[in-house]
DODREN-934978 format. One record per residue (C-alpha): residue in one letter; x, y, z. Coordinates in nm, 2 decimals, padded with zeros to 4 digits. Example, Ala and Ser with C-alpha at 12.3 -4.5 7.8 and 13.67 -1.06 7.14 Angstrom:
<atoms>
{atom 'A' {01.23 -00.45 00.78}}
{atom 'S' {01.37 -00.11 00.71}}
</atoms>
This chain:
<atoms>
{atom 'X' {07.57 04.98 -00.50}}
{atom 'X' {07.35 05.08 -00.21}}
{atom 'X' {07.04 04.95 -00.16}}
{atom 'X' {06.74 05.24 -00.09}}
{atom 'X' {06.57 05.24 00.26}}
{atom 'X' {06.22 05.14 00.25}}
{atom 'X' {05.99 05.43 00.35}}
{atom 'X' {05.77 05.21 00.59}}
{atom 'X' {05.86 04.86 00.67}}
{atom 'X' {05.81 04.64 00.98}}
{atom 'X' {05.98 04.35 01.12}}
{atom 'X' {05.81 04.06 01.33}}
{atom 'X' {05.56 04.28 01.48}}
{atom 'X' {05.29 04.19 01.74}}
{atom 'X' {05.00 04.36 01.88}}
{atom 'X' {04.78 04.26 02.10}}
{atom 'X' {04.45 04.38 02.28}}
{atom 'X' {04.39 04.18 02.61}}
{atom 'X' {04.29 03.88 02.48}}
{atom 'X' {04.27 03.97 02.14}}
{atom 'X' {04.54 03.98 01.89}}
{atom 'X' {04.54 04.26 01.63}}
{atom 'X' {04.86 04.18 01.44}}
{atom 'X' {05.04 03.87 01.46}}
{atom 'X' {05.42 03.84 01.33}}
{atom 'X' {05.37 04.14 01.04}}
{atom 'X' {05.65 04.17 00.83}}
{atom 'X' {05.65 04.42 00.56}}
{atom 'X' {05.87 04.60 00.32}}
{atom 'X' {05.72 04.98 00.09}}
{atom 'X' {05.89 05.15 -00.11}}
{atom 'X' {05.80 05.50 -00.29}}
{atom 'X' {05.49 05.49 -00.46}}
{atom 'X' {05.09 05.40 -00.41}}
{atom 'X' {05.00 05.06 -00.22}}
{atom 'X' {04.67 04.92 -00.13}}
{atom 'X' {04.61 04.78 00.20}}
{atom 'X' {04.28 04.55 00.19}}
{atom 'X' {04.12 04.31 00.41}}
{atom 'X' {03.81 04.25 00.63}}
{atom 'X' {03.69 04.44 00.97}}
{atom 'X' {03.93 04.28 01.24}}
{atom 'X' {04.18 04.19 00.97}}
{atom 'X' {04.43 04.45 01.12}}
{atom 'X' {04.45 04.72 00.87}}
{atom 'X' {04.38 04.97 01.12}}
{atom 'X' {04.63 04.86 01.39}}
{atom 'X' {04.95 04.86 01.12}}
{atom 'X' {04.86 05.19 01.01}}
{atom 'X' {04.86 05.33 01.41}}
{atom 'X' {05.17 05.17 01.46}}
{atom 'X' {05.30 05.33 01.14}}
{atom 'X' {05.16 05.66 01.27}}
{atom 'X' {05.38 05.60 01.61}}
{atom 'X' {05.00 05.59 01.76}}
{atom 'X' {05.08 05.29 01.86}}
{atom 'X' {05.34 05.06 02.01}}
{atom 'X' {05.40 04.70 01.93}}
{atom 'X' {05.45 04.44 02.19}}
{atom 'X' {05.75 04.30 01.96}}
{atom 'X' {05.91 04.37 01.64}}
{atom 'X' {05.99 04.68 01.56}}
{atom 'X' {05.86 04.94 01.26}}
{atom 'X' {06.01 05.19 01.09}}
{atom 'X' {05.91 05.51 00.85}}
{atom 'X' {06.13 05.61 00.61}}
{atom 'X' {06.43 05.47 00.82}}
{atom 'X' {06.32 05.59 01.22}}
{atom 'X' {06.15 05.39 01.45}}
{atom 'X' {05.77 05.47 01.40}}
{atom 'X' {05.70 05.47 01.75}}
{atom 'X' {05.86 05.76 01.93}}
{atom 'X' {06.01 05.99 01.68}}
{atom 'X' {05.86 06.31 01.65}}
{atom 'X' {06.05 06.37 01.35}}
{atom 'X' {05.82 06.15 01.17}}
{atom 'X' {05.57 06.35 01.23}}
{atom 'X' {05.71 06.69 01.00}}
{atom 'X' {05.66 06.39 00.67}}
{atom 'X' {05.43 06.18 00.79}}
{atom 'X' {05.03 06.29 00.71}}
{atom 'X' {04.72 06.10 00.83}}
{atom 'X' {04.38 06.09 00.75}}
{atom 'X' {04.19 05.82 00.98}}
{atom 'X' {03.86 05.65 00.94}}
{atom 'X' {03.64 05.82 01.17}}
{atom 'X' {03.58 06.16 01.18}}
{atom 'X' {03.75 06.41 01.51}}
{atom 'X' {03.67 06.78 01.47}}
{atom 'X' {03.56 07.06 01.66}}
{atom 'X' {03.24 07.07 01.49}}
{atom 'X' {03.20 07.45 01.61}}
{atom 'X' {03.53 07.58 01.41}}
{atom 'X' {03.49 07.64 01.07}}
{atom 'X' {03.74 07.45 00.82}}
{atom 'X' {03.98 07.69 00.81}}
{atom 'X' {04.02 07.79 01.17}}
{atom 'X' {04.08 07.38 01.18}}
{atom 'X' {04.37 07.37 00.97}}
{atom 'X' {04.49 07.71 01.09}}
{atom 'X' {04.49 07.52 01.45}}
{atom 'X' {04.69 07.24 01.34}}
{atom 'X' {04.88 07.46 01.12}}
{atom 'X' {04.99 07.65 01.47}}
{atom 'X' {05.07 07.31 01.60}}
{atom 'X' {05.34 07.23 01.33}}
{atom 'X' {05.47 07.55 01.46}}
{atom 'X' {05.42 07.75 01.12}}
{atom 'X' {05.43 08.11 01.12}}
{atom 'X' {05.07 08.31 01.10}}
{atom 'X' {05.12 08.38 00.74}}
{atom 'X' {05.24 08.08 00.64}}
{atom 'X' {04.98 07.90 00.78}}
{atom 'X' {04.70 08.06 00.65}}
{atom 'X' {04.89 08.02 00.35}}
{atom 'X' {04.96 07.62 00.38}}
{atom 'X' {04.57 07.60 00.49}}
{atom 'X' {04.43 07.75 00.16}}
{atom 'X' {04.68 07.53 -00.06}}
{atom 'X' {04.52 07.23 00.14}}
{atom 'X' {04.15 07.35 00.11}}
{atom 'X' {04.22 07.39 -00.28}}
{atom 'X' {04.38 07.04 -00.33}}
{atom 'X' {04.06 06.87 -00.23}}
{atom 'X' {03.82 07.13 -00.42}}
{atom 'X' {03.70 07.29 -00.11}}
{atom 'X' {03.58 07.60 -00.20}}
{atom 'X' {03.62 07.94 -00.03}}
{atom 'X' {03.25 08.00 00.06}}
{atom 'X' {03.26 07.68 00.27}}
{atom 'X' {03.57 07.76 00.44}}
{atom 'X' {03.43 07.97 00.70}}
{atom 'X' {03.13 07.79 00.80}}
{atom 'X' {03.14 07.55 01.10}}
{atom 'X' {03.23 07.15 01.05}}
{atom 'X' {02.87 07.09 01.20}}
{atom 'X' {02.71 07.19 00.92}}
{atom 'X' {02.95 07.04 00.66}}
{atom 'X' {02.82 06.73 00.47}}
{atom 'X' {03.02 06.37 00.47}}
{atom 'X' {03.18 06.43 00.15}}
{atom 'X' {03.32 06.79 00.28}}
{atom 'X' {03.45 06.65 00.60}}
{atom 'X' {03.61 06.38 00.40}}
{atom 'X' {03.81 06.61 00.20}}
{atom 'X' {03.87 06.83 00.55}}
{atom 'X' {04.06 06.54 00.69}}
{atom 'X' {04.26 06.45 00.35}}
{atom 'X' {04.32 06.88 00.38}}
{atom 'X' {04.45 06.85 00.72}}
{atom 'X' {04.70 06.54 00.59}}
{atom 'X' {04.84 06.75 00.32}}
{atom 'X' {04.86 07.07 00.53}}
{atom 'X' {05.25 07.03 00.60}}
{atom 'X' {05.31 06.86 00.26}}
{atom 'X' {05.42 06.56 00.40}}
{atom 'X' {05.65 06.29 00.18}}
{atom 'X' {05.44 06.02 00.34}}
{atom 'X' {05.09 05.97 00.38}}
{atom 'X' {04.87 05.70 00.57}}
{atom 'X' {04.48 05.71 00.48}}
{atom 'X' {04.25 05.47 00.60}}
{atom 'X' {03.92 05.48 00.35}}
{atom 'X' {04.03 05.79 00.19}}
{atom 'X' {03.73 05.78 -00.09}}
{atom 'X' {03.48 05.70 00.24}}
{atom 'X' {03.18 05.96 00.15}}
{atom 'X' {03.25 06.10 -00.17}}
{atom 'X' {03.04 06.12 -00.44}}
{atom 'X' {03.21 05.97 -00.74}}
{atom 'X' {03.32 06.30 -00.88}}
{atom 'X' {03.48 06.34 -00.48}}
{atom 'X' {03.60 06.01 -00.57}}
{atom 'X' {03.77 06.09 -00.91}}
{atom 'X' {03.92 06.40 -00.79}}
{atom 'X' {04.05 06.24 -00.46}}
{atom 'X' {04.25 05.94 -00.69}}
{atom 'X' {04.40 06.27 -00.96}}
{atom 'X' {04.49 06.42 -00.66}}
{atom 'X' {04.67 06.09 -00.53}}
{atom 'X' {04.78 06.04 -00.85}}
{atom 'X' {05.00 06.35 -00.92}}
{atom 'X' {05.10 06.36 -00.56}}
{atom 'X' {05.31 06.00 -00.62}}
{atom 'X' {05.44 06.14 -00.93}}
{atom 'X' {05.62 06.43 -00.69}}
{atom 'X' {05.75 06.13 -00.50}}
{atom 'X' {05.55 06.11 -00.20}}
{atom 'X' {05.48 05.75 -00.10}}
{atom 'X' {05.13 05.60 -00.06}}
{atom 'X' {04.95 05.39 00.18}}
{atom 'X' {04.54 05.34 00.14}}
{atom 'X' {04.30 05.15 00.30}}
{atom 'X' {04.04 05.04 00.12}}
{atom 'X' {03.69 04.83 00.10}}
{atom 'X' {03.68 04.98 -00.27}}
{atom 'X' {03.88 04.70 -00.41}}
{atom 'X' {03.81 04.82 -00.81}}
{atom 'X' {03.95 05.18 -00.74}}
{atom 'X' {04.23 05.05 -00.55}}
{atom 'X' {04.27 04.85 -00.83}}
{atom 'X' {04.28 05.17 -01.06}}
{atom 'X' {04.55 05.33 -00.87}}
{atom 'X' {04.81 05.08 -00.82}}
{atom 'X' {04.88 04.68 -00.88}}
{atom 'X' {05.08 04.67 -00.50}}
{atom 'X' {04.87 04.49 -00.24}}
{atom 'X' {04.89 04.40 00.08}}
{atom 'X' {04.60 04.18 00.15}}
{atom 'X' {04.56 04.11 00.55}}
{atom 'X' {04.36 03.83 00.73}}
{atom 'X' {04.29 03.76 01.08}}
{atom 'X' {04.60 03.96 01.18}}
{atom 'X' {04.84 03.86 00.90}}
{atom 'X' {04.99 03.94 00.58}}
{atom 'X' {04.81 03.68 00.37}}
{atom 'X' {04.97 03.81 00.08}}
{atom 'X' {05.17 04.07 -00.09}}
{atom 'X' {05.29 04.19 -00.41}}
{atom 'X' {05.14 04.28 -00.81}}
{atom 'X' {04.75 04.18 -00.83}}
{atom 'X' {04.85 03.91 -01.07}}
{atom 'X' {05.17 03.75 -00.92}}
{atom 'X' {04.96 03.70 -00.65}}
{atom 'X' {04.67 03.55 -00.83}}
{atom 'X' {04.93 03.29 -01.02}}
{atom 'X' {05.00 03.16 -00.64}}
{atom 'X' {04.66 03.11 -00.59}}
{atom 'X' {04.66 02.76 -00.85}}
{atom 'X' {04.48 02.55 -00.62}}
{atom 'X' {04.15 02.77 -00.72}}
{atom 'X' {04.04 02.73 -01.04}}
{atom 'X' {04.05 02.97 -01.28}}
{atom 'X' {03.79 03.11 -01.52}}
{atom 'X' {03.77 03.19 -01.87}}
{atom 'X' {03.48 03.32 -02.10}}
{atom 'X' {03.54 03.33 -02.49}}
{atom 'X' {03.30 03.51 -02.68}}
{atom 'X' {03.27 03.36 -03.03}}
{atom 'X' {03.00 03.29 -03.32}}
{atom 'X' {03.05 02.91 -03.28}}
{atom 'X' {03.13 02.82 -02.88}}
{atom 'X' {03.01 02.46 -02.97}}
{atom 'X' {03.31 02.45 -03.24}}
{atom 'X' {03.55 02.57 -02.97}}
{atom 'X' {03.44 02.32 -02.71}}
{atom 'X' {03.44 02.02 -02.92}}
{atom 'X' {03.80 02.10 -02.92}}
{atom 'X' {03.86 02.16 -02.60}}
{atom 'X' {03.68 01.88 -02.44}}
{atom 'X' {03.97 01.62 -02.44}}
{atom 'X' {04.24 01.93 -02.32}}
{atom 'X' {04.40 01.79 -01.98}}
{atom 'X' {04.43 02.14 -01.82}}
{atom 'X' {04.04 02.20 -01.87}}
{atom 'X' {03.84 02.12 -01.57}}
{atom 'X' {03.46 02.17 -01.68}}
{atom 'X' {03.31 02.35 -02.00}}
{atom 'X' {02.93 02.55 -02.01}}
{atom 'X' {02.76 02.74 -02.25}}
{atom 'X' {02.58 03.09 -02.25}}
{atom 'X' {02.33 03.12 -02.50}}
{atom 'X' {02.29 03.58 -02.45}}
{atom 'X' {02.56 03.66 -02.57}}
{atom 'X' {02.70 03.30 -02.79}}
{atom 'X' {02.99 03.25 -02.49}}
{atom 'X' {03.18 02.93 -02.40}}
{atom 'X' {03.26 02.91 -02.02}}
{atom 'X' {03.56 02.69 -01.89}}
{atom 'X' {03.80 02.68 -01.65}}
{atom 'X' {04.12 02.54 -01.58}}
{atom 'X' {04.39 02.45 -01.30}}
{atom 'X' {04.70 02.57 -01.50}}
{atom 'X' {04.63 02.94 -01.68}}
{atom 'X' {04.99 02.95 -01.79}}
{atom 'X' {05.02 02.64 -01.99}}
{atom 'X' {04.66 02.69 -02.15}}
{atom 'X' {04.62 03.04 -02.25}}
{atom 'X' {04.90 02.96 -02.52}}
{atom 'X' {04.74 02.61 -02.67}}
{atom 'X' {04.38 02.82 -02.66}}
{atom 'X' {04.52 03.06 -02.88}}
{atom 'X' {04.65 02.76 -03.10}}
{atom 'X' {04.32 02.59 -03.13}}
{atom 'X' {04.15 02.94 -03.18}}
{atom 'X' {04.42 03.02 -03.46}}
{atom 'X' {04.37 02.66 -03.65}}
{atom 'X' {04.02 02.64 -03.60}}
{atom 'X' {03.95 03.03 -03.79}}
{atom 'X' {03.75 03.14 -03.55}}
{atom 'X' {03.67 03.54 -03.49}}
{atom 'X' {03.68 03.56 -03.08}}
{atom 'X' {03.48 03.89 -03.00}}
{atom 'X' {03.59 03.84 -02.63}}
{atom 'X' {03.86 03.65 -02.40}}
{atom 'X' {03.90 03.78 -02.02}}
{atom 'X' {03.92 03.63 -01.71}}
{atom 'X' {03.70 03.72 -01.41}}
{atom 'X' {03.94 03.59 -01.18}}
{atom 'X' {04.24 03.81 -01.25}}
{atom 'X' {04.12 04.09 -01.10}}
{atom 'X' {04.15 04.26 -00.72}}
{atom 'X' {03.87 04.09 -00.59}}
{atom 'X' {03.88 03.78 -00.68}}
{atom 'X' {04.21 03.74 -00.51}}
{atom 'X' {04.08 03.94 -00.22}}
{atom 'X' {03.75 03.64 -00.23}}
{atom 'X' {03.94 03.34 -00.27}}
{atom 'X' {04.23 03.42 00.00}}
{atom 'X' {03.95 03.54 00.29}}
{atom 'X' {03.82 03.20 00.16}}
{atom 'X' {04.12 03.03 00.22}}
{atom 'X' {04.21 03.19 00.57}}
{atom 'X' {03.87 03.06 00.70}}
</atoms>
């Protein structure tokens, strides 16, 4: 049986800036799909995705997108689609001169490129009164949605976009993750940079969480949060008699420290070992006849992972 290719992988890379080091041994495996990419500023986020563009080249290792080196190929560049951070138009064209511009780049005939520059316009809900107005007079949210146009505009299979939602208003910001949505169920595969770790949270449980240069982890949100047992994790159960629940919980060896909320009735405890005492809490709840209203864990989210691993790297 042969095993698929990864779309975008690395192996052992470094990069470096004089003195400063932007990744340091990266090695990283993708397959098809959505994956978030989160870290702080300087983490390196912004120096993987260059070297998965073939912006940059690595001082060792090597990287690869969707089996060809990343640096070097043009090739890459007819499936490969971009849509970088900061903003780099010709603020005197209008949107759809832009595209039409790059469109003549990819070396698409006239029609089809005014054809492949409307498609893009209507995939971000640009509408046609705005195409022919300059970029300078475009607001953030419409430039936003110009540079996700211009990464579409050759329907690429692969797509690299570095604070994608950056701008938008939370409608952009809805349509933006439908749009992402339906273009992984085609088959294209994902990569997004993100500071918004609750709506990279909504589109996809695959991480990569960088610090200081280095995977710090990688993986489903809560694989990676089971790792993490040296942090102690929290639990709140709403019930009509906390006080009940506690008495029997005091004496548990997996609980760590009990508290009380009085608005809403809530017990607050945590514990070092989730796994073994998620199934006796149930137990004691069961024999005990209580009516729970509410059981959830603030730490088994995104961020908390994303908190207690920038924590841990520092």
């Amino acid at each position: 049986m042969n095993t698929p290719v990864p779309v975008l992988q690395l192996e052992n890379v470094f990069k470096s800036y004089g003195q400063v080091l932007g990744l340091s041994d990266v090695s990283l495996s993708l397959g098809a799909g959505i994956h978030g990419l989160l870290g702080p500023n300087g983490a390196g986020k912004s120096t993987l995705m260059k070297i998965l563009t073939g912006q940059l080249k690595p001082d060792r290792g090597r990287a690869w997108v969707l089996g060809r080196p990343a640096w070097n190929s043009p090739r890459n560049y007819l499936q490969l689609g971009f849509c970088p951070e900061q903003d780099a138009f010709y603020p005197g064209l209008s949107g759809q001169a832009f595209l039409l511009a790059l469109a003549d780049l990819h070396g698409l005939p006239r029609a089809a490129a005014a054809a492949a520059a409307a498609r893009a316009l209507q995939r971000v809900a640009l509408e046609p009164p705005v195409w022919n107005r300059p970029i300078a007079s475009y607001s953030k949210g419409m430039r936003q949605r110009l540079k996700l146009a211009q990464a579409l505009l050759h329907q690429p299979a692969v797509l690299i976009l570095d604070e994608p939602l950056g701008g938008l208003d939370p409608v952009g910001r809805h349509q933006v993750l439908g749009l992402l949505e339906g273009l992984v169920g085609a088959g294209a595969t994902i990569l997004v940079s993100s500071h918004i770790l609750h709506e990279i949270e909504s589109m996809t449980s695959s991480v990569v969480l960088m610090v200081s240069g280095r995977v710090a982890a990688e993986g489903n949100v809560h694989q990676i949060r089971a790792l993490i047992d040296r942090h102690p994790h929290h639990v709140a159960v709403r019930c009509p008699e906390p006080r009940r629940l506690a008495a029997a919980l005091v004496a548990d060896p997996d609980v760590v420290s009990l508290e009380f909320a009085n608005k809403p009735a809530e017990l607050r405890l945590t514990t070092q070992r989730p796994d073994q005492f998620y199934p006796r809490l149930m137990e004691i709840v069961l024999a005990l006849g209580l009516e729970v209203e509410r059981l959830a864990s603030p730490d088994d989210n995104l961020e908390a992972v994303y908190r207690y691993l920038i924590d841990e790297k520092h």
